[in-house]
C-alpha positions as CSV (number, residue, x, y, z in Angstrom):
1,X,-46.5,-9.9,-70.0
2,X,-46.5,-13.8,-70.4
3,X,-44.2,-14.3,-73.5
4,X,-41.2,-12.3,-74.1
5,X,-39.7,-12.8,-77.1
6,X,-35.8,-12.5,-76.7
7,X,-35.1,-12.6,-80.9
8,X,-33.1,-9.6,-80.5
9,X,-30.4,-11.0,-78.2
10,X,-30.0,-14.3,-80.4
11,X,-29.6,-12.0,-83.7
12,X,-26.9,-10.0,-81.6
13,X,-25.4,-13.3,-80.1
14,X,-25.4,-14.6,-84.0
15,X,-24.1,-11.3,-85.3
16,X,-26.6,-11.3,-87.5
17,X,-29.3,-8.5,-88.8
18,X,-32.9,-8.6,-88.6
19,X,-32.9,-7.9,-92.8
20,X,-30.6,-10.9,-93.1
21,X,-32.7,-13.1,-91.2
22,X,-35.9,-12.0,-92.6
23,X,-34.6,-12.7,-96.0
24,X,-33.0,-16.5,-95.1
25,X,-36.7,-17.4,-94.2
26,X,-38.9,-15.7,-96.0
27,X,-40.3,-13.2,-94.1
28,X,-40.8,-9.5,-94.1
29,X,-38.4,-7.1,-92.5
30,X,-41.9,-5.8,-90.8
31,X,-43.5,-9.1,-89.9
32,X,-40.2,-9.8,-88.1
33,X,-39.9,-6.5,-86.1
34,X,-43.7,-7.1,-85.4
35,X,-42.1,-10.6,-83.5
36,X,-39.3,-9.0,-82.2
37,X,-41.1,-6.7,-80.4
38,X,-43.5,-8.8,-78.8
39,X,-46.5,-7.5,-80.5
40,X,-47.6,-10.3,-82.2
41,X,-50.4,-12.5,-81.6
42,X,-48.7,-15.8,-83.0
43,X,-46.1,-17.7,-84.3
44,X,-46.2,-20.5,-87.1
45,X,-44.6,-23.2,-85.9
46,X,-42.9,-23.3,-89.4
47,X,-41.4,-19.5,-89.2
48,X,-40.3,-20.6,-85.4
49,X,-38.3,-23.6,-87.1
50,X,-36.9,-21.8,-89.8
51,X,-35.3,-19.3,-87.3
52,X,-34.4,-21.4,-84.9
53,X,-32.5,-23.6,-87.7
54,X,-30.9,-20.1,-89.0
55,X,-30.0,-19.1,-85.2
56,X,-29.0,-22.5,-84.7
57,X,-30.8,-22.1,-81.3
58,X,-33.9,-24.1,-80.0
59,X,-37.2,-22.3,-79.3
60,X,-36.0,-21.6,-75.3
61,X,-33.6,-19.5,-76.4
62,X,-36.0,-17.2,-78.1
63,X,-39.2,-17.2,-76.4
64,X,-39.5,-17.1,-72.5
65,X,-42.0,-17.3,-70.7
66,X,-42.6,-14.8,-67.5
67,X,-45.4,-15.2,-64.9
68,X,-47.1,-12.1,-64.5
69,X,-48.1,-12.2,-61.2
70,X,-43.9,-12.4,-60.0
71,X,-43.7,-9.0,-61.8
């Protein structure tokens, strides 16, 4: 597994909607399922900021990191 992404839980702790988000930083409603999902490849630093300053989180709080051999 390695990264899981935990986007989901900060939009719901924000009470916020994925649309909403996607459109205060410029991204497609896709490209941000395709994060919150797990199945991307890679995040721009820039697009990681730009949530994080809409979430008003820190990148912790939305990426975690799980060592696959403990699962």
């Amino acid at each position: 597994m390695g990264i899981i992404v935990n986007l989901d839980v900060m939009l719901a702790k924000r009470k916020m909607s994925s649309g909403e988000l996607a459109s205060r930083i410029g991204l497609t409603q896709a490209n941000l399922s395709i994060l919150k999902t797990g199945k991307a490849k890679a995040i721009r630093f820039s697009t990681l900021s730009a949530i994080c300053k809409e979430l008003n989180c820190k990148p912790g709080d939305i990426l975690e990191y799980v060592d696959d051999e403990v699962l």
